[in-house]
C-alpha positions as CSV (number, residue, x, y, z in Angstrom):
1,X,0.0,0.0,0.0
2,X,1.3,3.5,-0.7
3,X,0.5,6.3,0.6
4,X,1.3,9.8,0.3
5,X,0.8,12.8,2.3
6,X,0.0,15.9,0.2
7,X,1.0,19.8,1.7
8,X,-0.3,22.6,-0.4
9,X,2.1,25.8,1.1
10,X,1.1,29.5,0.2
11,X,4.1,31.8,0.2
12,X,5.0,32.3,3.7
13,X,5.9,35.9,3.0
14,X,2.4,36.5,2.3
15,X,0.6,34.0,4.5
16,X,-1.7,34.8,7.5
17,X,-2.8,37.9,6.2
18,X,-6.1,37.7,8.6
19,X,-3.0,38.4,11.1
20,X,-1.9,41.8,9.9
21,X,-3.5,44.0,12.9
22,X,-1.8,41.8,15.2
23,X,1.6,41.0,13.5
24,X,4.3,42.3,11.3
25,X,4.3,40.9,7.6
26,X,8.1,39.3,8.8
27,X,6.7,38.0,12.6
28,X,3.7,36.4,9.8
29,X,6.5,34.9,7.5
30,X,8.1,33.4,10.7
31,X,5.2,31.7,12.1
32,X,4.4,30.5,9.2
33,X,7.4,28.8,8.1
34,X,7.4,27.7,11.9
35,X,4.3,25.7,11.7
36,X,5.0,24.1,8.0
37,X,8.2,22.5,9.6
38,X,6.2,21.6,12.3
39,X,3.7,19.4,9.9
40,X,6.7,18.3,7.8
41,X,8.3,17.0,11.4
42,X,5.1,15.0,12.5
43,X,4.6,13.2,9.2
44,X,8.3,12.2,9.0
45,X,7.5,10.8,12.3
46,X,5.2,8.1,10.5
47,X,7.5,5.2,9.1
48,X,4.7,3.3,6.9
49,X,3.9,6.8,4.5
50,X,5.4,6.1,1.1
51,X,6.4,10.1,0.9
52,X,4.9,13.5,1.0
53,X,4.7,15.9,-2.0
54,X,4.9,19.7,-1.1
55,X,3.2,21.5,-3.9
56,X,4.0,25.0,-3.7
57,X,5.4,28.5,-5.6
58,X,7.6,29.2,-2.9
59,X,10.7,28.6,-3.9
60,X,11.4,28.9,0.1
61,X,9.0,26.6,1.2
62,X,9.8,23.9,-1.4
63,X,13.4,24.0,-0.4
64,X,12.5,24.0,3.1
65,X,10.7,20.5,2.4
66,X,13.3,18.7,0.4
67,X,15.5,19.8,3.5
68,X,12.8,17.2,5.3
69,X,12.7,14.3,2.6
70,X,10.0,15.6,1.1
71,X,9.2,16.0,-3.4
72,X,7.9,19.0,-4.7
73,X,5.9,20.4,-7.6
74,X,6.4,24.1,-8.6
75,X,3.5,25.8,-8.8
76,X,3.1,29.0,-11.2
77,X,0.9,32.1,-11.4
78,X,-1.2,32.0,-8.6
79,X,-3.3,28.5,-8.4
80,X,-6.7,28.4,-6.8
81,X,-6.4,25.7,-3.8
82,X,-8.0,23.2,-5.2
83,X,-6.8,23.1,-8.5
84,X,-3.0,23.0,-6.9
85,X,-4.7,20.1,-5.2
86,X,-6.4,18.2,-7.6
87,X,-2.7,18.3,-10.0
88,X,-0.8,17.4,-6.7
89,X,-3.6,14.4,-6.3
90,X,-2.8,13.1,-10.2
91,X,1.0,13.1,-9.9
92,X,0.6,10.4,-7.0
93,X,-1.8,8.8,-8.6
94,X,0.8,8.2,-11.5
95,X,2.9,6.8,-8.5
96,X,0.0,4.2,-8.1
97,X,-0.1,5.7,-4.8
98,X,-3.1,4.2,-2.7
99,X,-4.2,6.7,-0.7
100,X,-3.8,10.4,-0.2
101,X,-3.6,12.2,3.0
102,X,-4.1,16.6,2.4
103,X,-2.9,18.4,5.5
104,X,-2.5,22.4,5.7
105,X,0.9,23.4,6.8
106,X,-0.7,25.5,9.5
107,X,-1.1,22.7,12.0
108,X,1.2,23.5,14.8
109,X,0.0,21.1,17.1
110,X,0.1,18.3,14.7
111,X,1.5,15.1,15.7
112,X,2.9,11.9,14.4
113,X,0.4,10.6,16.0
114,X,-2.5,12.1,14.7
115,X,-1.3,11.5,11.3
116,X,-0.9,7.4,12.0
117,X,-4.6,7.4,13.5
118,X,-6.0,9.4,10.4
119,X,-4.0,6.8,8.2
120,X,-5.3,3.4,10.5
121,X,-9.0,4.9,10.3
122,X,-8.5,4.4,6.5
123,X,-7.2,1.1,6.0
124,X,-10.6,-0.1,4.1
125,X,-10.7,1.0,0.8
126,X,-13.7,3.3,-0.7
127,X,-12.9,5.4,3.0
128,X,-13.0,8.8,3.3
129,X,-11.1,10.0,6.9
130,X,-12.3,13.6,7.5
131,X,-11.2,16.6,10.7
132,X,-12.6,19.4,10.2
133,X,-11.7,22.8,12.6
134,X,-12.8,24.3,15.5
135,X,-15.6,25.2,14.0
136,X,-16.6,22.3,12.5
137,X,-16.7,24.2,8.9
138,X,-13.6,23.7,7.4
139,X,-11.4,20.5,6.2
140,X,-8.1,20.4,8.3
141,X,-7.3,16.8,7.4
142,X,-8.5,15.1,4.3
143,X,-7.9,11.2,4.2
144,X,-9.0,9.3,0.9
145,X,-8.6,6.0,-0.5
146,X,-8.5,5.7,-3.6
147,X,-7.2,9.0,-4.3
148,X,-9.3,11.2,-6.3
149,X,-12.3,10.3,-4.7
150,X,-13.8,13.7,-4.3
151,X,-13.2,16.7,-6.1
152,X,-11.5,18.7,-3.3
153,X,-14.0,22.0,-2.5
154,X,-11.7,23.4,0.1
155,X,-13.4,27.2,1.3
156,X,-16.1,28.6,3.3
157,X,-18.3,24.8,4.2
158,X,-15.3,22.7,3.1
159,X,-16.3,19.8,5.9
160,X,-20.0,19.8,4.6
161,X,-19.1,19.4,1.0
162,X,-16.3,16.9,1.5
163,X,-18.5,15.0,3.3
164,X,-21.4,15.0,1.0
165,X,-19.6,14.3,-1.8
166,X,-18.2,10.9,-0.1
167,X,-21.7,10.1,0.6
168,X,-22.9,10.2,-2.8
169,X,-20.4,8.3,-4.0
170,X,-20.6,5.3,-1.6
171,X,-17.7,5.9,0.3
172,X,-17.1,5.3,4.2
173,X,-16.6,8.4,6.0
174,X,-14.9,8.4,8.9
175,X,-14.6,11.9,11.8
176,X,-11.3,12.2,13.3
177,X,-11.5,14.6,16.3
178,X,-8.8,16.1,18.0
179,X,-8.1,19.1,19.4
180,X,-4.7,19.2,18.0
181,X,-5.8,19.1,14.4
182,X,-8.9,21.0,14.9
183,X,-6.2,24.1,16.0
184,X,-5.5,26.0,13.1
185,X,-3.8,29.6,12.8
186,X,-6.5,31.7,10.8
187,X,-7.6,34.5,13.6
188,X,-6.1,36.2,16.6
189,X,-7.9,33.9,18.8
190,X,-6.3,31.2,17.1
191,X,-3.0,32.7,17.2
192,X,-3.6,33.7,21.2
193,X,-4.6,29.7,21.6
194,X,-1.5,28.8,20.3
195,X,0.4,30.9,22.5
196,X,-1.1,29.7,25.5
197,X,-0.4,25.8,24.4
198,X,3.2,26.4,23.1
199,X,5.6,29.1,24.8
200,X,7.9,28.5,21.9
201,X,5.8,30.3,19.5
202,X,6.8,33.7,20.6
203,X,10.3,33.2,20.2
204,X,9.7,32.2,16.6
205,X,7.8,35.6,15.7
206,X,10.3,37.7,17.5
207,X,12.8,39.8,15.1
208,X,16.4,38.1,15.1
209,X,18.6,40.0,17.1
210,X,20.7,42.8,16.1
211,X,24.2,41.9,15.3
């Protein structure tokens, strides 16, 4: 079985933008650099994944994942989600890959071990392993096998639609809760959640130090 965790990255020197009244565009390039390693980290942590693909235009970002074992696509112009998606999803399907596994790269609580139990919830095939946010309207984990299952309709209802489309093609859907996944870094009140879960988080925003 192979199976492959996909990353979509935005250009983390333009990422978070729903943080500008509360950070500098550089303290917003940090973080978000901070929590892609952080998602690159807990997958590598998973021995039985057959690889992850990065698909990015950040030439930044992609190198930062081959640094982590990771292959990349270059992305150009400026791709709508789930198109970058949907072309990530067909190159591992021309790996025969088995099974795809989309996670955001703003997941910093993520662990190793949520991606194993999102992967073990799967194991049938015709399964569709879902965690959706907070507030239980977007898609912050998207587990399918086969791959290309759904057309991915990531936005405003993501969870809703993913799920309904799995439905109506027959497929087993599966909820994975956990807070750790649920905790993505979209608002303030994300980014002050964060802050009170991981004291590391504000000595990654902080400017380096003058030399």
């Amino acid at each position: 079985m192979s199976i492959w965790v996909i990353i979509p990255v935005k250009p983390l020197n333009r990422a978070k933008s729903r943080l500008a009244d509360v950070l500098t565009p550089e303290a917003r390039a940090r973080l978000s650099e901070f929590m892609f390693r952080r998602v690159l980290s807990a997958v590598k942590e998973v021995k039985t994944l057959a690889g992850v693909l990065v698909i990015s235009r950040d030439q930044h970002a992609l190198a930062i994942a081959r640094d982590h074992g990771a292959l990349t696509v270059q992305e150009s112009g400026n791709p709508e989600l789930n198109t970058a998606l949907t072309r990530a999803t067909q190159v591992v399907m021309g790996w025969r890959g088995s099974a795809v596994l989309i996670l955001p790269a703003d997941l910093p609580l993520l662990t190793g071990e949520d991606v194993a139990a999102i992967v073990d919830l799967g194991k049938q095939n015709n399964t569709m392993v879902i965690a959706t946010d907070a507030a239980r309207d977007g898609t912050n984990a998207l587990f399918t096998r086969p791959p290309g299952m759904v057309n991915y309709m990531y936005g405003v209802g993501s969870f809703g639609n993913h799920v309904a489309q799995a439905k109506a093609v027959g497929a087993q859907v599966k909820l994975y809760e956990s807070e750790r996944v649920a905790l993505d870094v979209d608002m303030p009140s994300d980014l002050e959640q964060v802050r009170s879960l991981h004291a590391e988080i504000d000595a990654v925003m902080a400017p380096p130090p003058t030399p």
